[in-house]
Backbone as CSV, one residue per row, in Angstrom:
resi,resn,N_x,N_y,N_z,CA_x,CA_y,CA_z,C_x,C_y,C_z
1,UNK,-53.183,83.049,260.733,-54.285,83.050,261.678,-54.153,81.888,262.664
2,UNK,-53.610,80.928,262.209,-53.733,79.393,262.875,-52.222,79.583,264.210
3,UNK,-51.589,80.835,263.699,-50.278,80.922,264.704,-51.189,81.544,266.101
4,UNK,-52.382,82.597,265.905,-52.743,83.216,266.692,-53.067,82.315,268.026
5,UNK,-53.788,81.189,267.659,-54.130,79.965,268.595,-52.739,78.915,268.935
6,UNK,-51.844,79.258,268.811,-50.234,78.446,269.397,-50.562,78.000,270.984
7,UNK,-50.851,79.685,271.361,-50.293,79.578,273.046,-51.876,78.529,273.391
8,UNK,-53.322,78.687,273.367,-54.310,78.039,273.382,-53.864,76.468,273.440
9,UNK,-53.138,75.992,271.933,-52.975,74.852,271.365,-52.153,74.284,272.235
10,UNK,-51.154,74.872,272.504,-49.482,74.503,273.910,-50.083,74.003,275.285
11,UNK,-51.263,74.760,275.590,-51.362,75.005,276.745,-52.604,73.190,276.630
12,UNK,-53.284,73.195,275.951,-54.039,72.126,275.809,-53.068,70.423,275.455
13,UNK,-52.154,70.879,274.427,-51.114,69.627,274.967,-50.481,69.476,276.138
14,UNK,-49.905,70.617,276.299,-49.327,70.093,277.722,-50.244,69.532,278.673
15,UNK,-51.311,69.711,279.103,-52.338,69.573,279.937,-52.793,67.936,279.297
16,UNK,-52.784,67.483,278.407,-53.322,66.376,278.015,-51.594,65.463,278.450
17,UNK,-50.529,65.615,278.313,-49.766,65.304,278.229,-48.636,65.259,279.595
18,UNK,-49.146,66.298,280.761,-48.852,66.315,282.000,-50.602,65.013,282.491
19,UNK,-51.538,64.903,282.205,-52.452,64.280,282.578,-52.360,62.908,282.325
20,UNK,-51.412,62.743,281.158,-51.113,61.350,281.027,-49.977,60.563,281.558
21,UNK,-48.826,61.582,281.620,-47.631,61.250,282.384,-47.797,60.548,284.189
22,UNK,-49.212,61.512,284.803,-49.168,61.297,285.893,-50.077,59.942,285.731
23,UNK,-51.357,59.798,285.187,-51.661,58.264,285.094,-51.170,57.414,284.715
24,UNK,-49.942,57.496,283.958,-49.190,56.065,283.725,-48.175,56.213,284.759
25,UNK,-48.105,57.193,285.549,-46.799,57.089,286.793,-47.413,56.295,287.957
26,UNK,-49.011,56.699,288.291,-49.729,56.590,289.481,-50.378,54.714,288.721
27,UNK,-50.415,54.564,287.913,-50.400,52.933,287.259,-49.145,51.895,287.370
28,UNK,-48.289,52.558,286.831,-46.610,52.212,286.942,-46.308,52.170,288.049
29,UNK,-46.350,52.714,289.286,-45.616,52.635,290.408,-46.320,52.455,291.877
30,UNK,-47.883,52.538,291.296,-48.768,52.455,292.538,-48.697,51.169,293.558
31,UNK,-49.099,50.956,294.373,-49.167,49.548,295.148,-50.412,49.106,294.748
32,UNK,-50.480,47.800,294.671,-51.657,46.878,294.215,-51.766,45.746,295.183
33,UNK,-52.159,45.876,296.549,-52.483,45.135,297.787,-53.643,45.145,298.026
34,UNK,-54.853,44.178,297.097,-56.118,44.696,296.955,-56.115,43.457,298.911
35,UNK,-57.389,44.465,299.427,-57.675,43.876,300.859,-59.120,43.715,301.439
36,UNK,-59.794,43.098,301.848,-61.272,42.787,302.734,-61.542,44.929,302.315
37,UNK,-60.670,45.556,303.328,-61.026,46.943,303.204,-61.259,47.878,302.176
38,UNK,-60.080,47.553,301.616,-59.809,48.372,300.083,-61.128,47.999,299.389
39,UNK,-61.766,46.738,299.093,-62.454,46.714,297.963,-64.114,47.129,298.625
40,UNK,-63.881,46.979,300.043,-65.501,47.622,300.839,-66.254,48.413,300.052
41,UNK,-67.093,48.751,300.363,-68.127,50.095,299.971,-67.858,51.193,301.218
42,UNK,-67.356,52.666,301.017,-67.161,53.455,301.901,-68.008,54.340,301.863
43,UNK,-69.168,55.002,302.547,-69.810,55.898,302.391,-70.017,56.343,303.639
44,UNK,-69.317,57.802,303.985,-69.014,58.485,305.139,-68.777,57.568,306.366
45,UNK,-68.224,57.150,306.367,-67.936,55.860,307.568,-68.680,55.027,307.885
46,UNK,-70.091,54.853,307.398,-71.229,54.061,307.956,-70.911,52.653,306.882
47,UNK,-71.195,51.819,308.116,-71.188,50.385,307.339,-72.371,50.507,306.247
48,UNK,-72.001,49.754,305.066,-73.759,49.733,304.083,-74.325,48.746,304.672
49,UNK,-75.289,48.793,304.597,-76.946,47.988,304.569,-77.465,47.774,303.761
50,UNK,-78.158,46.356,303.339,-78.277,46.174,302.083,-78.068,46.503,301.219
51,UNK,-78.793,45.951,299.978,-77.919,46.234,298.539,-77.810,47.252,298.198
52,UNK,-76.248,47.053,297.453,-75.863,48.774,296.907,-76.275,48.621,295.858
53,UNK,-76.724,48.016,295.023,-76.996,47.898,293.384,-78.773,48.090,293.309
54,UNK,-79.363,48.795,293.767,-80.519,48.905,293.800,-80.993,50.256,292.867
55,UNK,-81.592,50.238,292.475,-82.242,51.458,290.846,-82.656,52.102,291.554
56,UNK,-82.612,53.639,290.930,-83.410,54.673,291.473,-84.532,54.652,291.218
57,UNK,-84.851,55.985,291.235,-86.163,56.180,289.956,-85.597,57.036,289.014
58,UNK,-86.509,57.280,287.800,-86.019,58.608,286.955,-86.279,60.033,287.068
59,UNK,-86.865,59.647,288.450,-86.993,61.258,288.590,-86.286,62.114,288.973
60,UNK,-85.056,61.489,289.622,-83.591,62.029,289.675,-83.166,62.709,288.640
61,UNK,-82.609,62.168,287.722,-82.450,62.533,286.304,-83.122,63.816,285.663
62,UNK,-84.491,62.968,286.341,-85.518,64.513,285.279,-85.247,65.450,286.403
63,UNK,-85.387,65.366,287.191,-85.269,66.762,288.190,-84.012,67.740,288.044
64,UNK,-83.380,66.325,287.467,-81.626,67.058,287.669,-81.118,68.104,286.602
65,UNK,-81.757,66.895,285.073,-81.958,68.090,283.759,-82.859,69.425,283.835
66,UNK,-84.026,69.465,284.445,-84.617,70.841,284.702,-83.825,71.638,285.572
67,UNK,-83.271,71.086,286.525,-82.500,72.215,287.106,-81.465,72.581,286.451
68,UNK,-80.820,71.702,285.316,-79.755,72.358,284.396,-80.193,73.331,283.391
69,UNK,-81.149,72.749,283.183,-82.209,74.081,282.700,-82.296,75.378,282.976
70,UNK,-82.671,75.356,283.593,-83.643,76.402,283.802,-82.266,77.260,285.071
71,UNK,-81.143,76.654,285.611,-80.123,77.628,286.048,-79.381,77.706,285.090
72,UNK,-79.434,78.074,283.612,-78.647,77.999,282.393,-79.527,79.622,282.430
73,UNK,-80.644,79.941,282.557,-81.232,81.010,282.860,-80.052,82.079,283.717
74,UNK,-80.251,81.724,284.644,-79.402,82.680,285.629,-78.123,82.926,284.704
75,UNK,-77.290,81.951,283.562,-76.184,82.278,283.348,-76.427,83.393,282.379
76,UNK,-77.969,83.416,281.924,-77.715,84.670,280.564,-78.141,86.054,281.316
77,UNK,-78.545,85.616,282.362,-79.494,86.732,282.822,-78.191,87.863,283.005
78,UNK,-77.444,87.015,284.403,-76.490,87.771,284.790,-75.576,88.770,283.841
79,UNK,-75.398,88.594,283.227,-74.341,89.440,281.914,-75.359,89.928,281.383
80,UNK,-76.407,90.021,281.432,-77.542,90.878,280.590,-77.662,91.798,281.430
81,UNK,-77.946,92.028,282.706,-78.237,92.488,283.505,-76.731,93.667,283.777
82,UNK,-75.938,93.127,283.598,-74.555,93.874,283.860,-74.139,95.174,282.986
83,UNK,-74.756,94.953,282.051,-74.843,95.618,280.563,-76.029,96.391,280.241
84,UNK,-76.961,96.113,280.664,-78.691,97.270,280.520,-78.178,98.064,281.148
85,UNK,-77.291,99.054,281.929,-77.361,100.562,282.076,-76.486,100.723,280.941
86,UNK,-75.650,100.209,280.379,-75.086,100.477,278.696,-75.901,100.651,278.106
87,UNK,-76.712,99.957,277.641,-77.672,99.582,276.520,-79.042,100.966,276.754
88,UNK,-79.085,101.486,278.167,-79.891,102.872,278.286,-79.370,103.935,278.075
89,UNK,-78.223,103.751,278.024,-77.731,105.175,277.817,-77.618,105.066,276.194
90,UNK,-77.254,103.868,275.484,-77.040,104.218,274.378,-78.749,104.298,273.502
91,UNK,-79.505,104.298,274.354,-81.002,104.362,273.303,-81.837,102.615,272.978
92,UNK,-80.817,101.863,273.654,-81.448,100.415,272.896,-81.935,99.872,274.160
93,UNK,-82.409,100.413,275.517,-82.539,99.940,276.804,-84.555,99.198,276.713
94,UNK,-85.331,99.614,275.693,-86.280,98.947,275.338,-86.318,97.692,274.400
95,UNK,-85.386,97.882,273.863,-85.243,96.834,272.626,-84.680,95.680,273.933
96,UNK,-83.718,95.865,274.413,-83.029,94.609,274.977,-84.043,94.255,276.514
97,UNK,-84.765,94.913,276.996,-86.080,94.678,277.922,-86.705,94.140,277.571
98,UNK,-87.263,94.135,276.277,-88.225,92.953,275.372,-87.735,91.626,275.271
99,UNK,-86.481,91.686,274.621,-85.584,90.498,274.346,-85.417,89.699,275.695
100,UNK,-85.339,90.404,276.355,-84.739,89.243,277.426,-86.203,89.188,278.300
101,UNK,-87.335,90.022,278.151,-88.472,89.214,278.452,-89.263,88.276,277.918
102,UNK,-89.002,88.517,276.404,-89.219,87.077,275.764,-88.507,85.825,275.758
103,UNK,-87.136,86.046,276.294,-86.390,84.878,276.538,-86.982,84.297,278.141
104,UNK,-87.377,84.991,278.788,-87.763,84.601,280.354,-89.410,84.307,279.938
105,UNK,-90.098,84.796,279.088,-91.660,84.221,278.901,-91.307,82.772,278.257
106,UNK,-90.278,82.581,277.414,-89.905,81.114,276.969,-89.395,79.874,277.727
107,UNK,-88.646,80.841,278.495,-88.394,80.184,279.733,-89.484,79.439,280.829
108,UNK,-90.139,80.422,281.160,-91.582,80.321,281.648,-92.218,79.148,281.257
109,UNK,-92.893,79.826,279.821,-93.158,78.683,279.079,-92.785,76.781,279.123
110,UNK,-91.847,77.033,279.024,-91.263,75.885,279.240,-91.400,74.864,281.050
111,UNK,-91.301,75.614,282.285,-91.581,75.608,282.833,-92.953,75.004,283.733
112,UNK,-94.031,75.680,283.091,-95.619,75.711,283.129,-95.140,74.179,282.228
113,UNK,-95.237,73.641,281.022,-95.227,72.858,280.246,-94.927,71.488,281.536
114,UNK,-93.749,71.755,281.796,-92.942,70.641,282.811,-93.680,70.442,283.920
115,UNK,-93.953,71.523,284.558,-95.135,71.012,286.218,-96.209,70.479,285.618
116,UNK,-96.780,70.579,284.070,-98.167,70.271,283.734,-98.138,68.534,283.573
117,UNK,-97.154,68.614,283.381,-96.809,66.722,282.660,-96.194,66.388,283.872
118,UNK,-96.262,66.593,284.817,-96.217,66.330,286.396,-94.151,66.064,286.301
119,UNK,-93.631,66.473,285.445,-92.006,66.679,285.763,-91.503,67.067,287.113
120,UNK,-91.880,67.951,287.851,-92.026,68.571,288.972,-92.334,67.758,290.291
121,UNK,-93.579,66.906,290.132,-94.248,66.213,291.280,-93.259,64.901,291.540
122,UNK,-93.315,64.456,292.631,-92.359,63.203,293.279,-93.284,62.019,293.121
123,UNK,-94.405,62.191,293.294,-95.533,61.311,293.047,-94.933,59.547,291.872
């Protein structure tokens, strides 16, 4: 069984092992002429203005995890959706309409929960 996963296993060394060859080549042979420029702050060509080390807020973060959220949705939907004219023809096209409306009322759920505890608001 463990032969079945070879080509998987090959393909993951080499890749760890072409990934390391090139960082100890691009370490080994790179130029190291650190300069006024090189060590600048570059952000789209504009000189910075004041400090770059300044904190966000966390609402970055939280905004950022709900949107990983809740577009983790779209990833089940889609393949569900691809598959319900299967699932009608074979007789189970109510059973899997429920299911995946209780997965979207949980979803929901979850949702309502997050705008209520002001997750949502910029405030």
């Amino acid at each position: 069984m463990l032969i079945d996963y070879l080509p998987v296993l090959l393909l993951i060394a080499f890749a760890v092992i072409f990934a390391a060859i090139n960082l100890l080549a691009t370490h080994l042979l790179g130029p190291r002429e650190p300069n006024k420029s090189k060590l600048s702050v570059y952000e789209s060509g504009v000189q910075p203005v004041g400090n770059t080390r300044q904190r966000f807020s966390i609402r970055f973060d939280l905004i950022a995890m709900l949107f990983i959220i809740f577009d983790i949705e779209v990833i089940f939907l889609y393949p569900w959706a691809l598959v319900f004219k299967k699932f009608i023809r074979d007789g189970m096209g109510g059973f899997i309409l429920i299911e995946m409306l209780v997965f979207i009322g949980i979803l929901l759920v979850g949702y309502v929960y997050a705008w209520k505890k002001g997750g949502l608001s910029w405030d």
